[in-house]
Backbone as JSON, one array per atom type, in Angstrom:
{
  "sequence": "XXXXXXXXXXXXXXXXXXXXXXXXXXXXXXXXXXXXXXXXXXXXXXXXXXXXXXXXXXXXXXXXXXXXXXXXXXXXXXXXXXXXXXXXXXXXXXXXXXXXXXXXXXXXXXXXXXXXXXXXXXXXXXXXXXXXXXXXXXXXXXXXXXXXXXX",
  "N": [[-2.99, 2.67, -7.82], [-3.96, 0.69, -4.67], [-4.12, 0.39, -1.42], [-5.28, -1.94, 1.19], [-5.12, -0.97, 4.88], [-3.62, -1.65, 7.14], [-4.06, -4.56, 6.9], [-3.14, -7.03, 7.25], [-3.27, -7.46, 9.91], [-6.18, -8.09, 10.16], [-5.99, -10.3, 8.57], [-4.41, -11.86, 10.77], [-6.12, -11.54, 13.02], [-8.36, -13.02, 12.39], [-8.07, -14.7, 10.66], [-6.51, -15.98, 7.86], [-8.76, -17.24, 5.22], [-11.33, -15.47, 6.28], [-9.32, -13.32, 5.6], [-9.53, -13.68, 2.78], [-12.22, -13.5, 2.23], [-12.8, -10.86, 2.61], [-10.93, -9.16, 0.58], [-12.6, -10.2, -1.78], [-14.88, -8.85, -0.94], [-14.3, -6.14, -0.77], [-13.2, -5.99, -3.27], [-15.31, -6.74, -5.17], [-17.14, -3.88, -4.53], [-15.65, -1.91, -5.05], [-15.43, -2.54, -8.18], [-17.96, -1.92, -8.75], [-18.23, 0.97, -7.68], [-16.31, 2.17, -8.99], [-16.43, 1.58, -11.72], [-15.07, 0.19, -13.43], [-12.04, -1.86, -15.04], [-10.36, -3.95, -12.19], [-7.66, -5.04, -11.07], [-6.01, -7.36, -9.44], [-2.81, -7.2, -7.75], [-0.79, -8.53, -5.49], [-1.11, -9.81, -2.5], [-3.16, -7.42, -1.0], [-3.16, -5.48, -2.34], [-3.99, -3.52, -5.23], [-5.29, -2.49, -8.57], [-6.37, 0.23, -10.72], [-6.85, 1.52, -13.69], [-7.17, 4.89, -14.53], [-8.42, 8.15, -15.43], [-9.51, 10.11, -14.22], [-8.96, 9.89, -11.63], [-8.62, 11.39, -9.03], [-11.5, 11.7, -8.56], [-12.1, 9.24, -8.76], [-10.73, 7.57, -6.27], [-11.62, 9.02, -4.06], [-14.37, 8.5, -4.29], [-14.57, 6.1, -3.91], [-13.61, 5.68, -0.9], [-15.6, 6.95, 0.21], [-17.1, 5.26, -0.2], [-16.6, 2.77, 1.96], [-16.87, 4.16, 4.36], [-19.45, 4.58, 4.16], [-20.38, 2.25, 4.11], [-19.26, -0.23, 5.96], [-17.75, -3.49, 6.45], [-19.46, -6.24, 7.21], [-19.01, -9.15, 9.37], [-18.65, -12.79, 10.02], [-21.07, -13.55, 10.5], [-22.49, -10.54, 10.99], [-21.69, -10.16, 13.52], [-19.44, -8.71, 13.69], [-17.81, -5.91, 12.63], [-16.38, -4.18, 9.9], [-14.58, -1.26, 9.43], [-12.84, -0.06, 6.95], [-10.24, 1.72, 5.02], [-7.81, 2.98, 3.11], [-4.16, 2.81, 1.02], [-3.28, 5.14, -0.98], [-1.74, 5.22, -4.41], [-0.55, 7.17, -6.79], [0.08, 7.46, -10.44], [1.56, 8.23, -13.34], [0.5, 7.88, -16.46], [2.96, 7.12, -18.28], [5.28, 6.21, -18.53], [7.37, 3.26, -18.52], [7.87, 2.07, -15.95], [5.53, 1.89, -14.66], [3.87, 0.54, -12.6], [5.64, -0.16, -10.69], [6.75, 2.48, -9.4], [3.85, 3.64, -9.06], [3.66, 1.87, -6.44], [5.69, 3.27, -4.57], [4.81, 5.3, -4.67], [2.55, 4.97, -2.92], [3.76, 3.98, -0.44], [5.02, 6.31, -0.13], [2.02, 7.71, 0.65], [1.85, 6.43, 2.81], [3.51, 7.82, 4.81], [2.01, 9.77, 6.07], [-1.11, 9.51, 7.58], [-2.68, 11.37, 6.56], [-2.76, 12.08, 4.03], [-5.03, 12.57, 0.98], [-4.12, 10.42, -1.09], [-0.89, 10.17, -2.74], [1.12, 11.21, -5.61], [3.27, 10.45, -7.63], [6.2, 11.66, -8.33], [9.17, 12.26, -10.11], [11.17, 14.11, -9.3], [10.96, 14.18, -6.43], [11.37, 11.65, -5.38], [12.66, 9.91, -2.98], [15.8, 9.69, -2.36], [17.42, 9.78, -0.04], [17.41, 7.24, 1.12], [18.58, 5.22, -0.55], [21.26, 6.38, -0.18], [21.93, 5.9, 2.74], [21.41, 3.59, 2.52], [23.59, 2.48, 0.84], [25.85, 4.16, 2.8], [25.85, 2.16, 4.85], [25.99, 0.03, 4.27], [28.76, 0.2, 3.42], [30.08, 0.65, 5.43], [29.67, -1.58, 7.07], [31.19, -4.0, 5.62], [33.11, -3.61, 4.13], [36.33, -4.03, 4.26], [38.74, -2.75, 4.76], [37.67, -0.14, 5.28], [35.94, -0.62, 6.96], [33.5, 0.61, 9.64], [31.56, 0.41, 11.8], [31.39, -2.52, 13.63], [29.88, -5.47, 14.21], [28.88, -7.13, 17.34], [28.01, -10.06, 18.84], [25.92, -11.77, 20.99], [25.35, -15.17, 22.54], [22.36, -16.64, 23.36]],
  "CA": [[-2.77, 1.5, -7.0], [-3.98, 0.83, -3.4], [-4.24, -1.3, -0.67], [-6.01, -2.03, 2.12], [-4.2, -0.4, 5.99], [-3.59, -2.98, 8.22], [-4.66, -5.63, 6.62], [-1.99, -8.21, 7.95], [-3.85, -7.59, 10.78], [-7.46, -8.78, 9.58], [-5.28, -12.04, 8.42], [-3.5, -12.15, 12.27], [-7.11, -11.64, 14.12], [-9.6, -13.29, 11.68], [-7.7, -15.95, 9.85], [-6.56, -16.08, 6.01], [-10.07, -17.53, 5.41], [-11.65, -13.93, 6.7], [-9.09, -12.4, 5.08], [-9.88, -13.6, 1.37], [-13.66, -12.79, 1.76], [-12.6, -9.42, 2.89], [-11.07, -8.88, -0.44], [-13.69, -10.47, -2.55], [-15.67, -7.67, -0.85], [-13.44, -4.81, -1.37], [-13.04, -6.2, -5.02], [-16.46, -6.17, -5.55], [-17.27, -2.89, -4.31], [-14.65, -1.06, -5.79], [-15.58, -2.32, -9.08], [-19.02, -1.45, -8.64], [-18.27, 2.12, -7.66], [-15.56, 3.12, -10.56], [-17.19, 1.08, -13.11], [-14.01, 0.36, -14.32], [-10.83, -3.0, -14.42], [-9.94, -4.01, -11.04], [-6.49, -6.1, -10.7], [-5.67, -7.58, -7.67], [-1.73, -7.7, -7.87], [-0.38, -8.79, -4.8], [-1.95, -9.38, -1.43], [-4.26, -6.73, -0.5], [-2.91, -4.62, -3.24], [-5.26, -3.37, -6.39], [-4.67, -1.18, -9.5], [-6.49, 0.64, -11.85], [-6.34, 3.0, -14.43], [-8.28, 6.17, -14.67], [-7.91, 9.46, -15.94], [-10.59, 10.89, -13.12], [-8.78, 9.33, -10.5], [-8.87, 12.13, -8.08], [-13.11, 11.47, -8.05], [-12.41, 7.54, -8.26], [-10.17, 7.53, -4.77], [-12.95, 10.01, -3.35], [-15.92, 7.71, -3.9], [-13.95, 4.55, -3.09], [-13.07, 6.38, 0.27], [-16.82, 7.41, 0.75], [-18.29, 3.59, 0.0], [-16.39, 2.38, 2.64], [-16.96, 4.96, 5.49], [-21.09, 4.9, 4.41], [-20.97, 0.83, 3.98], [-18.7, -0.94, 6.52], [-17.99, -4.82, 6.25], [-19.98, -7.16, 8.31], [-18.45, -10.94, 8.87], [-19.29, -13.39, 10.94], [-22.43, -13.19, 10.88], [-22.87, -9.46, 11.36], [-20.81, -9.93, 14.27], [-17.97, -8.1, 13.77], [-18.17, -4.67, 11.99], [-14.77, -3.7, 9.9], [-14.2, 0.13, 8.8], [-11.25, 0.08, 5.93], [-9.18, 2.87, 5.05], [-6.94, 2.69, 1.98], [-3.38, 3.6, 0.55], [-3.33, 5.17, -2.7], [-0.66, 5.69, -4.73], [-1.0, 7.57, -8.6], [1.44, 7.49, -11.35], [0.92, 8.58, -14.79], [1.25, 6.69, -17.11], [3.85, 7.63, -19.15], [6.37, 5.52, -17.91], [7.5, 1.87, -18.3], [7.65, 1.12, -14.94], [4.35, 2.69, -13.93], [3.49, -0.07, -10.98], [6.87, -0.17, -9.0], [6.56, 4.16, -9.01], [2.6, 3.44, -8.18], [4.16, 1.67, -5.52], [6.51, 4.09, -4.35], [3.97, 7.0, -4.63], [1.46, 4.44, -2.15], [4.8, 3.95, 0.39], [4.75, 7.81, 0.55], [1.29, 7.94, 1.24], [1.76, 5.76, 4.47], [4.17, 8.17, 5.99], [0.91, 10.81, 6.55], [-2.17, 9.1, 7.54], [-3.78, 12.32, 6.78], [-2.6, 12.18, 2.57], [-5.81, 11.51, 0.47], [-3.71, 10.16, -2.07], [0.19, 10.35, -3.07], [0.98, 11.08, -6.52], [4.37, 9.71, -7.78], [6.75, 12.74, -9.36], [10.29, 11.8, -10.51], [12.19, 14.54, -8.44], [10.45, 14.11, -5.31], [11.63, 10.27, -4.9], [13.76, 10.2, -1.51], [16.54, 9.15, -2.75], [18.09, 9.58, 1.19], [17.22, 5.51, 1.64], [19.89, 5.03, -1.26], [22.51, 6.63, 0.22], [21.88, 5.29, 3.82], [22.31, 1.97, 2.2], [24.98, 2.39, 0.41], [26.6, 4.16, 3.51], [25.95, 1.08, 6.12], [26.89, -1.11, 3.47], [30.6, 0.26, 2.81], [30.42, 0.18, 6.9], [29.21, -2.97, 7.46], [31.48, -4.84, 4.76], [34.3, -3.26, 3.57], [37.32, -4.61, 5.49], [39.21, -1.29, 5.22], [36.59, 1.19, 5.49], [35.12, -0.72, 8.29], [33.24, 1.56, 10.98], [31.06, -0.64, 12.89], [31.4, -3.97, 14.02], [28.91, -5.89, 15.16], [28.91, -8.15, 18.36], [26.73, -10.88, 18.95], [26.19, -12.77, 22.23], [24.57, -16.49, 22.34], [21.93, -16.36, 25.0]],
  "C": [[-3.25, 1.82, -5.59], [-3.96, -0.34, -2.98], [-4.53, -1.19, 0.76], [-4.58, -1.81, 4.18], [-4.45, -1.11, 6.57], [-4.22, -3.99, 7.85], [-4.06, -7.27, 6.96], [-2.98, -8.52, 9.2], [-5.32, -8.04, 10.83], [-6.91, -10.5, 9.25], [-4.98, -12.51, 9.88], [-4.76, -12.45, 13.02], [-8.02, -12.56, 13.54], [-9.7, -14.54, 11.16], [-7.58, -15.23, 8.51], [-8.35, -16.36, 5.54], [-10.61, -16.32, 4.93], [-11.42, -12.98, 5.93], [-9.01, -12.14, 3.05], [-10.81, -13.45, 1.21], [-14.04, -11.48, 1.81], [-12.19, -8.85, 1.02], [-11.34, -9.23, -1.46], [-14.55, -8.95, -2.42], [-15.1, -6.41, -1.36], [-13.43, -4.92, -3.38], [-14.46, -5.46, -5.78], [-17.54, -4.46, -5.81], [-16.77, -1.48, -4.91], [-15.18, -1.36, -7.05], [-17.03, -1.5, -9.52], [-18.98, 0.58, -8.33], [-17.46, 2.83, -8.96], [-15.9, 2.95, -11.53], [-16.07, 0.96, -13.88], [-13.44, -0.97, -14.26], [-10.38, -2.99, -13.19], [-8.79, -5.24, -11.24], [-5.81, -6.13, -9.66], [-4.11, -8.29, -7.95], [-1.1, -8.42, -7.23], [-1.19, -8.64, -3.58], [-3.23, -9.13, -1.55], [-4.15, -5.52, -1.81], [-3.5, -4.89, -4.66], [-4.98, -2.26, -7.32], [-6.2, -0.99, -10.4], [-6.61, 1.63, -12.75], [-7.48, 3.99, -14.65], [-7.85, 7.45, -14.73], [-8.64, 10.55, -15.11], [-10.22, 10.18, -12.14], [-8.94, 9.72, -9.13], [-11.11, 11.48, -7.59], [-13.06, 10.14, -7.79], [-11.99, 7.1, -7.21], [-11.28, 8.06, -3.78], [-14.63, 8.97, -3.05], [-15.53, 6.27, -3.29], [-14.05, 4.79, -1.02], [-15.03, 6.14, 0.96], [-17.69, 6.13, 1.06], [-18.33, 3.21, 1.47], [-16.29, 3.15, 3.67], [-18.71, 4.27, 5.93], [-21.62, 3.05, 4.71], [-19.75, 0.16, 4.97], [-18.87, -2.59, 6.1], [-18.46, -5.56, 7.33], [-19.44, -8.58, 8.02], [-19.27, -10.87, 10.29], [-20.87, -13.42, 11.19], [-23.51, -11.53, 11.56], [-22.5, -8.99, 12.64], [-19.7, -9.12, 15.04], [-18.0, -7.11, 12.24], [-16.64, -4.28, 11.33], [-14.95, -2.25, 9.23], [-12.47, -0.12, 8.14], [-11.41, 0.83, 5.72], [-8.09, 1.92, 3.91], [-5.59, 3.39, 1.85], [-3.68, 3.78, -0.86], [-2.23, 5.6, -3.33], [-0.96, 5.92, -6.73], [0.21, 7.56, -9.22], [0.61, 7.95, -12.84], [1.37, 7.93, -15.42], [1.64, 7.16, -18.46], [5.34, 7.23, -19.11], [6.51, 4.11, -18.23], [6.98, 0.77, -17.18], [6.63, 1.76, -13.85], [3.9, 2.12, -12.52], [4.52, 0.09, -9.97], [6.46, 1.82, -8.8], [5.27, 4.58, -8.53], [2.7, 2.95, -6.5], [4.79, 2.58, -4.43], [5.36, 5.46, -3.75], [2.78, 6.19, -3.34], [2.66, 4.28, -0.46], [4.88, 5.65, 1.15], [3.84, 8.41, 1.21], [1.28, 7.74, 2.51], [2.17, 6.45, 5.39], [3.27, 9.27, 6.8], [-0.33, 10.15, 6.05], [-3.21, 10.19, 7.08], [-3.72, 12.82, 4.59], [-4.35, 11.6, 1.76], [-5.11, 10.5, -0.11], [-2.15, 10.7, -2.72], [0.49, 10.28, -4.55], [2.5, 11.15, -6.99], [5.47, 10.77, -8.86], [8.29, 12.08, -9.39], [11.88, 12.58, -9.57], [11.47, 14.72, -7.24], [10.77, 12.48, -4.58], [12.58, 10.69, -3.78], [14.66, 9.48, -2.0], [18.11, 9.11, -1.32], [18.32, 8.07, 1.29], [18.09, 4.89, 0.87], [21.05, 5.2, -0.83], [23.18, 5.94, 1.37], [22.25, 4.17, 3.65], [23.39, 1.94, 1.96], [26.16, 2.54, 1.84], [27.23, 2.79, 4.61], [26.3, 0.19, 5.14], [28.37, -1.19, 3.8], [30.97, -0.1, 4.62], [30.44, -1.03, 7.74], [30.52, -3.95, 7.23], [32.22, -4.18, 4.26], [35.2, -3.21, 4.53], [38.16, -3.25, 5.76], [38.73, -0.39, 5.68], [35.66, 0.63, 6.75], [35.06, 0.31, 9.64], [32.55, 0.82, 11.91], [31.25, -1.99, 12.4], [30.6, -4.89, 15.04], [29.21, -7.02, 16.0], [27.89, -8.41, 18.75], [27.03, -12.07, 20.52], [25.02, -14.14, 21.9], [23.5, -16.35, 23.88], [21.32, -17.68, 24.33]]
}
């Protein structure tokens, strides 16, 4: 799975418009380099399966360094940059943990590629919830209390 870095921001500066011929292009391109299924799940976000994935992230990476996107009329030059996130598939819920493994990538711009292991999930962001939960909302166990002013 991947998906295009800052791409909210191509929608925010460019328009929606902009930002669906952007990934027409990316679509295109990508399929053209892996030679493989391209599914565009959500968004900006794209899956597909490959058993040489390490070389298929690598040349994806390389298109878009050597080929930039031109809009507007050649106008306006875009350099993309991808998340990637791998999973094996050996799992049920192979896209949400594709997911997960593309979330990890984000936290080091410098990851080619995050690859999704079962005891490596952070399972800190569970607990944290849970904790501010019981704090939030449990009338006994209440620790903070929030105050709100009307301005």
């Amino acid at each position: 799975m991947f998906d295009i870095k800052n791409f909210s921001k191509i929608n925010a500066i460019y328009g929606f418009k902009t930002g669906d011929k952007v990934l027409e292009i990316v679509a295109k391109r990508v399929k053209n380099v892996i030679k493989k299924p391209l599914y565009r799940i959500h968004a900006d976000e794209f899956v597909f399966i490959s058993s040489e994935y390490k070389q298929d992230i690598l040349k994806i990476k390389e298109k878009f360094i050597k080929e930039p996107i031109y809009l507007h009329d050649n106008d306006v030059k875009l350099r993309l940059s991808f998340s990637f996130g791998v999973c094996k598939n050996d799992s049920e819920d192979v896209l949400s943990r594709a997911a997960i493994a593309i979330k990890e990538a984000k936290k080091s711009p410098y990851l080619e590629f995050c690859l999704y292991e079962e005891q490596k999930v952070d399972t800190n962001f569970i607990k944290f919830n849970s904790l501010l939960y019981d704090a939030l909302f449990h009338q006994k166990e209440a620790q903070i209390v929030p105050y709100f002013r009307e301005l």
